[in-house]
C-alpha positions as CSV (number, residue, x, y, z in Angstrom):
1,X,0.0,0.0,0.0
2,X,1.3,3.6,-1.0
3,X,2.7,4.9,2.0
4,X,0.9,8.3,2.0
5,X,-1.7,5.3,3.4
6,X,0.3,4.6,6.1
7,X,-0.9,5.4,9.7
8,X,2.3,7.4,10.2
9,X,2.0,9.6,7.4
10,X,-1.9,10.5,8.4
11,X,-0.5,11.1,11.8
12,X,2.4,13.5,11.0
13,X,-0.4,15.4,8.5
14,X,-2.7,15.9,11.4
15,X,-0.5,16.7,13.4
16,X,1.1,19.5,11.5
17,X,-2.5,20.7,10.1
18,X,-3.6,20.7,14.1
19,X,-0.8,22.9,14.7
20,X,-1.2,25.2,12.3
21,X,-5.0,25.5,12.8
22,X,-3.7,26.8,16.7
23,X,-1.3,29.0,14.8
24,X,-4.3,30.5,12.7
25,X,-6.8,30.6,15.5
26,X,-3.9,32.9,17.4
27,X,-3.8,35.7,14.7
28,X,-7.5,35.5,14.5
29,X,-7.1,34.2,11.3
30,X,-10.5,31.8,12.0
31,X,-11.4,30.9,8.3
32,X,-7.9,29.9,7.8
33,X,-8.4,27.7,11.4
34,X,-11.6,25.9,10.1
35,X,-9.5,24.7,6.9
36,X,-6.7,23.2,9.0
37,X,-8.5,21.9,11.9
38,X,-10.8,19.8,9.2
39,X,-8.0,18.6,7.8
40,X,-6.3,17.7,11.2
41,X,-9.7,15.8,12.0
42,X,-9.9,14.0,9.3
43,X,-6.3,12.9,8.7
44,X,-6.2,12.1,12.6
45,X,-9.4,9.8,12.0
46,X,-8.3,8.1,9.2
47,X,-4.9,7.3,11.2
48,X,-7.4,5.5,13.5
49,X,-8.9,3.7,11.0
50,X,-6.0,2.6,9.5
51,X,-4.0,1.6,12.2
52,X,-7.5,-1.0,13.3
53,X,-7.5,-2.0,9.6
54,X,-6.4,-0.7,6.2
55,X,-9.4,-2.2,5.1
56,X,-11.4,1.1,6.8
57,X,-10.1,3.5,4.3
58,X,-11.9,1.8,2.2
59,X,-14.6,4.7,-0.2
60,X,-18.1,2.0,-1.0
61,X,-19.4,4.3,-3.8
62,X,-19.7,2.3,-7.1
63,X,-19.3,-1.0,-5.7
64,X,-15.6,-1.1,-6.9
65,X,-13.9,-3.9,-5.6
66,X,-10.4,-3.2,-6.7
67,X,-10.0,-0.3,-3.8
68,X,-11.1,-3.6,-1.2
69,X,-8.4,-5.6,-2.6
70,X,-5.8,-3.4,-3.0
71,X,-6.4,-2.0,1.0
72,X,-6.6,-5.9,1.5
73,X,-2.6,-5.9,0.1
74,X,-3.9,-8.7,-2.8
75,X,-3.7,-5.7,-5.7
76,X,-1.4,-3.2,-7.2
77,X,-3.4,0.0,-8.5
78,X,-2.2,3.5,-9.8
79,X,-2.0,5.5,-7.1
80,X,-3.5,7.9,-8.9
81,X,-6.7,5.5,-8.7
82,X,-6.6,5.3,-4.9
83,X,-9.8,6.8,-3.4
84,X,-10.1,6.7,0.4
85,X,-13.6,7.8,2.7
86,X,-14.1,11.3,2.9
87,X,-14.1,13.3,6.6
88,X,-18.0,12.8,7.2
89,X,-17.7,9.3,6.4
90,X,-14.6,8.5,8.6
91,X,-16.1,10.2,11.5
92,X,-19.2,8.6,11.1
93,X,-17.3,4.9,10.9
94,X,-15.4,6.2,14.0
95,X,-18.6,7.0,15.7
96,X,-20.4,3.7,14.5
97,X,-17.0,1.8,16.1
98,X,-18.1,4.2,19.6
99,X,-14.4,6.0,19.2
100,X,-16.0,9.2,18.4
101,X,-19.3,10.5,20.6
102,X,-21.8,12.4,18.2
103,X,-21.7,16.2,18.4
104,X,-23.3,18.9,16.3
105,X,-20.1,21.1,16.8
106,X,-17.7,18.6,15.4
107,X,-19.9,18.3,12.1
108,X,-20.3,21.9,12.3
109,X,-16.5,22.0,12.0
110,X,-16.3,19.6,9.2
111,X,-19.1,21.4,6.8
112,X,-17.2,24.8,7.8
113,X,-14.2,23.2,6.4
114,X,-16.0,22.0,3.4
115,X,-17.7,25.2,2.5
116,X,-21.1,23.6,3.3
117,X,-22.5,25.8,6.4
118,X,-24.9,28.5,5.6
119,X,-23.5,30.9,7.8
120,X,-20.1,33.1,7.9
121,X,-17.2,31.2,8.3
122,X,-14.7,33.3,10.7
123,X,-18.1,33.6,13.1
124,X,-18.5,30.1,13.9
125,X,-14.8,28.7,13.5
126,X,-13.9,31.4,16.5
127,X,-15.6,29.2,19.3
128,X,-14.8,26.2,17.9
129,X,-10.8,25.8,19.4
130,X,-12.5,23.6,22.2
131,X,-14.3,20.9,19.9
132,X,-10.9,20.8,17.5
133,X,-8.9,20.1,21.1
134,X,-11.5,17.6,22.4
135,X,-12.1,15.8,19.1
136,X,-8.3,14.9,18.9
137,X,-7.9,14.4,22.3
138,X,-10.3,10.9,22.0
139,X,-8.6,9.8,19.1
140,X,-5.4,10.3,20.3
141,X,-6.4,8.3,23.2
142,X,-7.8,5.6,20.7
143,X,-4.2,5.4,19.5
144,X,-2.2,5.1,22.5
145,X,-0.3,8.7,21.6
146,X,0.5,11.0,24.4
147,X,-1.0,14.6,24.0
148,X,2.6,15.9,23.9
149,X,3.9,13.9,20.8
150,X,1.1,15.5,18.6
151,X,0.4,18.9,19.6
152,X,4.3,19.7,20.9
153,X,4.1,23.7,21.9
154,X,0.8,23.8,21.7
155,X,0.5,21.1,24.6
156,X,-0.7,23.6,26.9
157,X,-2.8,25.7,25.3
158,X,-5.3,22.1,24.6
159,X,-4.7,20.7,27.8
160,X,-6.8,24.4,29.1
161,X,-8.7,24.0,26.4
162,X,-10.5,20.8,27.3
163,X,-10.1,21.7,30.9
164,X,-13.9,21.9,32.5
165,X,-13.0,23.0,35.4
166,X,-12.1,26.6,34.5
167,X,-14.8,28.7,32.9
168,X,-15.1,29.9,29.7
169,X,-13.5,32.8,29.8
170,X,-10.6,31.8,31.9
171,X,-10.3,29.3,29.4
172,X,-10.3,31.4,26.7
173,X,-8.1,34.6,28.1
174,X,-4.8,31.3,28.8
175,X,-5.6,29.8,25.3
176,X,-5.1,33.7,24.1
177,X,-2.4,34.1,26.1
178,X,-0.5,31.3,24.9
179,X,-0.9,31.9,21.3
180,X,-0.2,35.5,21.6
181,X,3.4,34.0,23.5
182,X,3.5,31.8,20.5
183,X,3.5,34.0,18.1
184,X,6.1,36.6,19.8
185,X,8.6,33.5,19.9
186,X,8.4,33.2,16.2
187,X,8.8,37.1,15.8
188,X,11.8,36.5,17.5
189,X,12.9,32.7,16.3
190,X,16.7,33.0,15.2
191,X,17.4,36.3,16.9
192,X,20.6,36.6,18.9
193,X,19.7,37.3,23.0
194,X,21.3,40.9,22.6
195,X,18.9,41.6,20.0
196,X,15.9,40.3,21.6
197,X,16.9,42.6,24.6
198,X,17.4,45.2,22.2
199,X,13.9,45.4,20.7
200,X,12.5,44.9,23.9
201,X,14.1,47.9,25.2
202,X,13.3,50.0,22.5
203,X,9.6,48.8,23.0
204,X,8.7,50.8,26.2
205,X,6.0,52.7,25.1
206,X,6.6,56.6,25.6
207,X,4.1,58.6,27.3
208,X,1.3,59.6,24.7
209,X,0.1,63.4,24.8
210,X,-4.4,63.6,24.4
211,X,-5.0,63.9,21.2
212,X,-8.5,63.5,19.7
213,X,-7.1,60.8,17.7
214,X,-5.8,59.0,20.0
215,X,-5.8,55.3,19.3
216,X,-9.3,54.2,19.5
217,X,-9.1,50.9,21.5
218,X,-8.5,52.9,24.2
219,X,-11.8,55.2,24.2
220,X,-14.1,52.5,22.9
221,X,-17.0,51.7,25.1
222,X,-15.4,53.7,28.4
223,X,-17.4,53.3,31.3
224,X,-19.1,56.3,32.3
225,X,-18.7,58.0,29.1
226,X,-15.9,61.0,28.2
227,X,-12.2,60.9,28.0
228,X,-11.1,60.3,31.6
229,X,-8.8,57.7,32.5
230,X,-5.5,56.1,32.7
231,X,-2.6,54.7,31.1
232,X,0.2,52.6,32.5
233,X,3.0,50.1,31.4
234,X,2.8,46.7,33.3
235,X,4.2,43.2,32.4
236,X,2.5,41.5,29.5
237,X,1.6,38.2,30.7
238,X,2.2,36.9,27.4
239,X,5.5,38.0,26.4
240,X,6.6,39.2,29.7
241,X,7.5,42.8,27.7
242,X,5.8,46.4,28.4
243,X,2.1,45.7,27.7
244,X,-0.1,49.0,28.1
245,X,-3.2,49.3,30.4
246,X,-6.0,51.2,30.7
247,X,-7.0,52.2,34.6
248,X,-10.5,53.6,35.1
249,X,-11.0,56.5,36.9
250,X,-11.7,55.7,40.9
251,X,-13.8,58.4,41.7
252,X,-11.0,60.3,44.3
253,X,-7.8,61.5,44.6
254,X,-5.6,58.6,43.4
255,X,-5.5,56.4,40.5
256,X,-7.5,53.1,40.3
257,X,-6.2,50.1,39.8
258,X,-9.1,48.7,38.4
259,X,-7.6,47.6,34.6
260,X,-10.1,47.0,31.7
261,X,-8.0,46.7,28.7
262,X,-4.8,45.5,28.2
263,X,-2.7,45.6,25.0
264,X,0.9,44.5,23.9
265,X,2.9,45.9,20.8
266,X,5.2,42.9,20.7
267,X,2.9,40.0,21.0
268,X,-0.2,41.4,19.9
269,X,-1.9,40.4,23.1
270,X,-5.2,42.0,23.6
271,X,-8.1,41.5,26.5
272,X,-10.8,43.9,27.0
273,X,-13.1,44.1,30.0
274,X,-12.0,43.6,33.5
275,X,-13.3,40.4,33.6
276,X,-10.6,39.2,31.0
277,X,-7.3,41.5,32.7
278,X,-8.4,39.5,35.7
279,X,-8.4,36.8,34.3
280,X,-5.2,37.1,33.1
281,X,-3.0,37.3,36.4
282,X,-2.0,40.6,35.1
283,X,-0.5,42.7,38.1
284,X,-1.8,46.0,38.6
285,X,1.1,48.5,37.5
286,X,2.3,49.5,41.0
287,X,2.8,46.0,41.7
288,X,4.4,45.2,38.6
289,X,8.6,44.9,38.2
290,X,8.1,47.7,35.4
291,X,7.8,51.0,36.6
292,X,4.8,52.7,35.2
293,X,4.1,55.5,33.0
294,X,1.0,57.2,33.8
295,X,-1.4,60.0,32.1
296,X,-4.3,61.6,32.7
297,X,-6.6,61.8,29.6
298,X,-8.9,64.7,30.0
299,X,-8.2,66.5,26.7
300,X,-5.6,68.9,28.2
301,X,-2.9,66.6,27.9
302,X,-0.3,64.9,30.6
303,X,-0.9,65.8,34.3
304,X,1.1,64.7,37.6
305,X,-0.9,62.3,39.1
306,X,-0.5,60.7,43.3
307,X,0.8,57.7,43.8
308,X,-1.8,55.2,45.0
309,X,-2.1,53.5,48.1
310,X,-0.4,50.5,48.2
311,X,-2.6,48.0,45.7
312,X,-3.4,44.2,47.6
313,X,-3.4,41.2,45.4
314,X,-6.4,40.8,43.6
């Protein structure tokens, strides 16, 4: 048998195609994510199939029997010939076999991939990291293969992913962290240490002056309405280089360190909502190793602002 056939050949496809499909999924690339994490799905299942019997690969359209013979090792064919069951049809046999559980959101992955859904692509693919990480996870536990060996740097990132005991959005805010820490390693792959210090030197943001234009991911949707808060520098918790943060206005004398939006430059890191900085571990800037830079945006530009009191550990 041709040894594109060959469980380890399937394998290595999924496993590349599952890693990309994280790699997509990080630079919110989620149309790109649906393609790969089909692929990684199917080629996954079909290792499955293949590795219980050739003979599983096997396409029944037409009533060919050459395909059941030549899976069967008793005929040579052009490979060029060689047809073998499509996704839908090898998750079904997996499912049939009680590897695979049914689930709406793993054929909703597989018609994305397809271009059969009636419905934007990028939308749906989004929320469905969890049913790529928990798909694979049962097959690879079909196979004997340790989560490690397939997904390699993007161990982590599933292991959260199938984790129920954190919520969704803790869930989400690590998987985002870890893609965005991804990503910022492959800015930097090949880079001498100097270097890398370099850039992140040169990084620390400068304090901005008010200007109406100012970047509009900080004045979107600011609680209370106007132009009043807060900016400071803290450690991304992605990267671990000056990530920016928006502090809402406490209502006295001092500076809050209530932070509802956090952004890094270098990783591309982004969380909105205090909810999500919360969930993040991020410090608040007075407790942070990076000394922060702070303004005052009332639309006069930069003013001294108090220290606050001492911030406790959220």
């Amino acid at each position: 048998m041709d040894d594109s056939l060959s469980f380890e050949s399937f394998f290595e496809g999924a496993s590349r195609a599952a890693q990309k499909a994280m790699e997509d999924h990080g630079r919110g690339e989620y149309d790109e994510f649906a393609l790969h994490a089909g692929v990684a799905v199917e080629r996954l299942a079909k290792a499955v199939l293949v590795m219980r019997n050739p003979l599983y690969l096997v396409e029944m359209r037409n009533g060919n029997a050459d395909l059941l013979l030549y899976f069967g090792g008793d005929l040579a064919l052009d490979t060029a010939k060689v047809r073998t069951v499509g996704a839908k049809e090898a998750i079904q046999r997996l499912r049939r076999m009680g590897i695979l559980p049914s689930g709406s959101k793993l054929d909703l992955l597989i018609e994305l991939r397809n271009g059969t859904a009636h419905t934007t692509v990028g939308d749906e693919a989004k929320t469905l990291l969890p049913t790529l990480a928990e798909t694979v996870a049962v097959l690879l536990t079909a196979i004997g293969t340790s989560f490690r060996a397939f997904w390699g740097r993007w161990s982590r990132a599933v292991i959260v992913a199938v984790d129920k005991q954190l919520d969704e959005m803790r869930r989400d805010v690590e998987i985002r962290i870890d893609q965005a820490r991804h990503l910022f390693e492959d800015k930097f792959r090949g880079l001498s240490k100097d270097v890398k210090a370099q850039v992140l030197a040169a990084s620390e943001p400068h304090v901005p002056r008010f200007d109406p234009g100012l970047d509009a991911r900080w004045l979107d949707e600011l609680p209370g309405g106007g132009h009043y808060f807060h900016l400071a520098t803290v450690d991304c918790p992605a990267c671990e280089g000056p990530a920016t943060v928006r502090l809402l206005p406490s209502g006295k004398d001092t500076i809050s360190s209530s932070m509802d939006i956090l952004y890094c430059d270098l990783c591309n890191l982004h969380l909105t909502g205090q909810d999500e900085v919360k969930a993040s571990g991020t410090r608040s800037p007075f407790q942070s190793s990076r000394p922060p830079r702070l303004i005052t945006v009332t639309g006069v530009g930069p003013m001294p602002v108090r220290d606050p009191e001492p911030a406790t550990e959220s």
